[in-house]
C-alpha positions in Angstrom: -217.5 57.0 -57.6 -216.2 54.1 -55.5 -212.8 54.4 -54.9 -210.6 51.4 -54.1 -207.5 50.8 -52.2 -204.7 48.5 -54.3 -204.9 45.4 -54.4 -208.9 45.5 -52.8 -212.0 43.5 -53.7 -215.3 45.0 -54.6 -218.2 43.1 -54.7 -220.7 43.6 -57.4 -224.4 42.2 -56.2 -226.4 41.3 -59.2 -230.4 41.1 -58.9 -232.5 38.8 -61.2 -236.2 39.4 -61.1 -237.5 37.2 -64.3 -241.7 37.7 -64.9 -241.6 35.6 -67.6 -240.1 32.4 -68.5 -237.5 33.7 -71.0 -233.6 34.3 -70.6 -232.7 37.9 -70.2 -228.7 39.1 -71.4 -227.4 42.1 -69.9 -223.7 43.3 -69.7 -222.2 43.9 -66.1 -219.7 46.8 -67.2 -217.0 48.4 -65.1 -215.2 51.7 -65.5 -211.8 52.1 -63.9 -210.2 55.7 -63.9 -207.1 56.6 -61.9 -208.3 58.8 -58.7 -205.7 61.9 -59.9 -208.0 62.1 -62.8 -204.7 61.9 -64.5 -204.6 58.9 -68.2 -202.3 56.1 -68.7 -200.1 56.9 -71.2 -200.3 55.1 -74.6 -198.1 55.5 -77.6 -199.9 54.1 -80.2 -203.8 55.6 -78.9 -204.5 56.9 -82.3 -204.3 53.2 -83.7 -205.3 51.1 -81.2 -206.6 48.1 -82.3 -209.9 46.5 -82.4 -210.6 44.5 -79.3 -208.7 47.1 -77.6 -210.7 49.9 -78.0 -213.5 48.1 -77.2 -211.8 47.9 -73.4 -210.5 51.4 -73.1 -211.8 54.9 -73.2 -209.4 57.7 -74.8 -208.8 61.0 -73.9 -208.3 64.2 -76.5 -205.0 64.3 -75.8 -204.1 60.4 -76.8 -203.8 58.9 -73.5 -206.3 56.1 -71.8 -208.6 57.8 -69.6 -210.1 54.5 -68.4 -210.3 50.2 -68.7 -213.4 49.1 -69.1 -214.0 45.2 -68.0 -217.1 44.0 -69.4 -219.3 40.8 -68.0 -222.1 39.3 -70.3 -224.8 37.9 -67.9 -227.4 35.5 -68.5 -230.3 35.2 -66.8 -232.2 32.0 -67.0 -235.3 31.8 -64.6 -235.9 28.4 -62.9 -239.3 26.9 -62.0 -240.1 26.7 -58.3 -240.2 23.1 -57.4 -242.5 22.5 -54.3 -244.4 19.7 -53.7 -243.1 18.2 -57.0 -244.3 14.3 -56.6 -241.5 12.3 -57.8 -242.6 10.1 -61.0 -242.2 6.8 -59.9 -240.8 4.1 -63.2 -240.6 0.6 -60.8 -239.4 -2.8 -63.0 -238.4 -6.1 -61.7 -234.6 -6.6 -62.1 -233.8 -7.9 -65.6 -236.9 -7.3 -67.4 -238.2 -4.5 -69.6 -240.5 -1.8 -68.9 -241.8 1.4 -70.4 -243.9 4.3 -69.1 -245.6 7.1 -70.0 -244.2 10.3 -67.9 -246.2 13.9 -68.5 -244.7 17.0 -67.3 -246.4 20.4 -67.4 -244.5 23.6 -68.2 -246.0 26.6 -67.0 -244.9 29.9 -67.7 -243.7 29.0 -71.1 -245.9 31.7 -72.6 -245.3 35.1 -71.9 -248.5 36.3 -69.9 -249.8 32.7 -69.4 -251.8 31.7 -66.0 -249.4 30.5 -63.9 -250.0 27.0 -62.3 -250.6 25.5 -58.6 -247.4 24.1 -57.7 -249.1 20.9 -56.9 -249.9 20.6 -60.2 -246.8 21.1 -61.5 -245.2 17.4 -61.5 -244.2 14.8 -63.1 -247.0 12.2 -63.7 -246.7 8.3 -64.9 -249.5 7.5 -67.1 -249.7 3.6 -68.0 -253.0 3.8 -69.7 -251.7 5.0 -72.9 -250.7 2.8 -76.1 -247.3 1.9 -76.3 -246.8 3.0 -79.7 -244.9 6.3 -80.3 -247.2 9.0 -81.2 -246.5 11.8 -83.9 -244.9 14.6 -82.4 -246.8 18.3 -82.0 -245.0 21.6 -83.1 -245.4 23.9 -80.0 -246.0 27.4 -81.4 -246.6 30.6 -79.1 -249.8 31.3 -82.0 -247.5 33.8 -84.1 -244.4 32.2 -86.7 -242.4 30.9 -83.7 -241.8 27.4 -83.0 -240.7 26.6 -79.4 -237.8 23.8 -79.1 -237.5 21.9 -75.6 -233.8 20.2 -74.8 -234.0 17.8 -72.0 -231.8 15.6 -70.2 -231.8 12.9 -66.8 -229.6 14.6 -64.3 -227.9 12.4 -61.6 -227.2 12.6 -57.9 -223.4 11.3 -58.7 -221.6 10.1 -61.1 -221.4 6.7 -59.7 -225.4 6.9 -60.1 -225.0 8.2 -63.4 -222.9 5.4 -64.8 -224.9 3.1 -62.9 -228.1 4.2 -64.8 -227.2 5.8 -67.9 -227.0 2.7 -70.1 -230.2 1.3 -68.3 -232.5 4.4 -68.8 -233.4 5.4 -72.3 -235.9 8.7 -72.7 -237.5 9.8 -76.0 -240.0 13.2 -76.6 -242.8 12.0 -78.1 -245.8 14.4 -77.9 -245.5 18.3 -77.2 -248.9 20.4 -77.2 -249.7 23.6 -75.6 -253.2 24.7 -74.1 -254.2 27.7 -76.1 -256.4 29.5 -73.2 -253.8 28.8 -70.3 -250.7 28.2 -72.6 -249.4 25.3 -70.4 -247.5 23.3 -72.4 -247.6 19.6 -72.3 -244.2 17.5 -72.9 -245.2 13.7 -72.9 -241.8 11.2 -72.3 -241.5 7.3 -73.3 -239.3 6.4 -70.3 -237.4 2.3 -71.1 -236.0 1.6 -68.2 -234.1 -2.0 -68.2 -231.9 -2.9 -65.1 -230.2 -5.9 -63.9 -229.9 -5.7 -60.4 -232.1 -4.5 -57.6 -231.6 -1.1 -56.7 -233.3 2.3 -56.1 -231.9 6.0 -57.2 -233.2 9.3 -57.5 -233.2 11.1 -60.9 -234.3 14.7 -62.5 -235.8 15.4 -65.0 -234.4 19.0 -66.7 -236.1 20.4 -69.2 -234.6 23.9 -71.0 -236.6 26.0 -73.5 -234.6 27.2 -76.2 -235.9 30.4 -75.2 -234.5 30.5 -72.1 -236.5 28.5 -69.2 -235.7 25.9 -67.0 -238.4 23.0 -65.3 -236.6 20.3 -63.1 -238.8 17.7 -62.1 -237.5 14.5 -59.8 -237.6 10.9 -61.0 -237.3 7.8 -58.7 -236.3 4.6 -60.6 -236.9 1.2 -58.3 -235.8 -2.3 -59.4 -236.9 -5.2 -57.3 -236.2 -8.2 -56.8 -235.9 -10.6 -59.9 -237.4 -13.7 -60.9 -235.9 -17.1 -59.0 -233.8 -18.5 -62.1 -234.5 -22.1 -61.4 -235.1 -24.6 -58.0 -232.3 -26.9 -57.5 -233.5 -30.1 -55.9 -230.8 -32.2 -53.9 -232.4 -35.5 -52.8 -230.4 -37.7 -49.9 -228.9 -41.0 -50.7 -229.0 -42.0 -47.3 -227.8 -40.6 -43.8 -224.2 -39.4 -43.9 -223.5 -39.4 -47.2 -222.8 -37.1 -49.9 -225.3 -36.0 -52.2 -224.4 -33.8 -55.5 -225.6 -32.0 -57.9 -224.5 -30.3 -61.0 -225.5 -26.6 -62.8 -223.9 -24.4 -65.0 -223.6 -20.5 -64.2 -223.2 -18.3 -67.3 -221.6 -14.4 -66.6 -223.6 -12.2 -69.1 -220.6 -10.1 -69.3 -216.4 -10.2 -68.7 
């Protein structure tokens, strides 16, 4: 029953109150009739074709009573992310290291104790082996296997080309708590760069059923390893003393 003036906006507030970790779909659908009561004529309204009528109510007497405009909306609940402790890879510029980062999903189970926040993080564990472990199937204890996609979100894209071919990131173990039903995502993080420098990264992690966990990253490089000491010894006072090295670029 809202009427509207031409050419007037109407804003349409939509509420989403997730209680479990899943994506909900619902359709956002709006009927538009003429305030007369009066239909839009239509010559053809006995043959109107398919996607048409799927837009359009009818009236007995041929004409359109109404347009329809019809929204799908998903609804994809987000974890809270307070008090997240950043996960913390550090590696000295132009070397090689790899860690060990667990994350905690909570929520991932319809039904499942929910978590402390503070527990809820990112965690850097380096007292693991470094050898790739088989991967666990995640199943909700039913037929259904639960599939994780994950990715390294940037601040910019300057950061993002910066780190992209530097970072590498690989699943490697996925288990789930059968009492609690926190599920436990374990990451090999390589991280290789070749300058000093310090940027902020998250972590995204999407169930194919609908949820989303972000969890921040914080990748430091230090300072690298002094190449070589170059030793100039004097010849005597006021004269010229030289020596010679060779400087290789690593790339164009």
């Amino acid at each position: 029953g809202t009427r509207l003036a031409p050419k007037e906006k109407l804003d349409i507030p939509v509420l989403f109150m997730p209680d479990t970790m899943k994506m909900y779909e619902a359709l956002v659908v709006i009927h538009v009739m003429r305030e007369n009561g009066e239909n839009w004529p239509y010559e053809d309204s006995a043959e109107l074709n398919k996607d048409l009528k799927s837009s359009v109510t009818v009236a007995a007497n041929g004409g359109i009573q109404g347009i329809l405009w019809i929204y799908p909306v998903h609804g994809i609940p987000e974890a809270p992310q307070q008090k997240l402790i950043p996960a913390v890879v550090r590696c000295r510029a132009r070397q090689r290291v790899e860690r060990r980062v667990e994350v905690l999903l909570t929520g991932v189970v319809p039904g499942a104790n929910a978590m402390p926040a503070a527990r809820n993080s990112a965690m850097v564990n380096t007292n693991k082996p470094a050898n790739i472990q088989e991967e666990v199937q995640v199943t909700d204890g039913f037929s259904t296997t639960m599939e994780f996609l994950y990715e390294l979100q940037y601040q910019s894209n300057e950061i993002k080309s910066q780190l992209g071919a530097l970072v590498g990131m690989h699943l490697i173990q996925r288990e789930r708590d059968t009492e609690s039903g926190i599920v436990t995502l374990i990451f090999n993080i390589v991280f290789a760069p070749n300058k000093p420098m310090r940027n902020k990264a998250t972590l995204v992690v999407q169930c194919t059923t609908g949820g989303v966990w972000k969890f921040p990253m914080l990748f430091i490089a230090t300072e690298p390893e002094v190449d070589d000491v170059i030793n100039i010894e004097a010849v005597g006072l006021n004269k010229e003393s030289i020596v010679g090295f060779k400087l290789t670029s690593q790339t164009r």
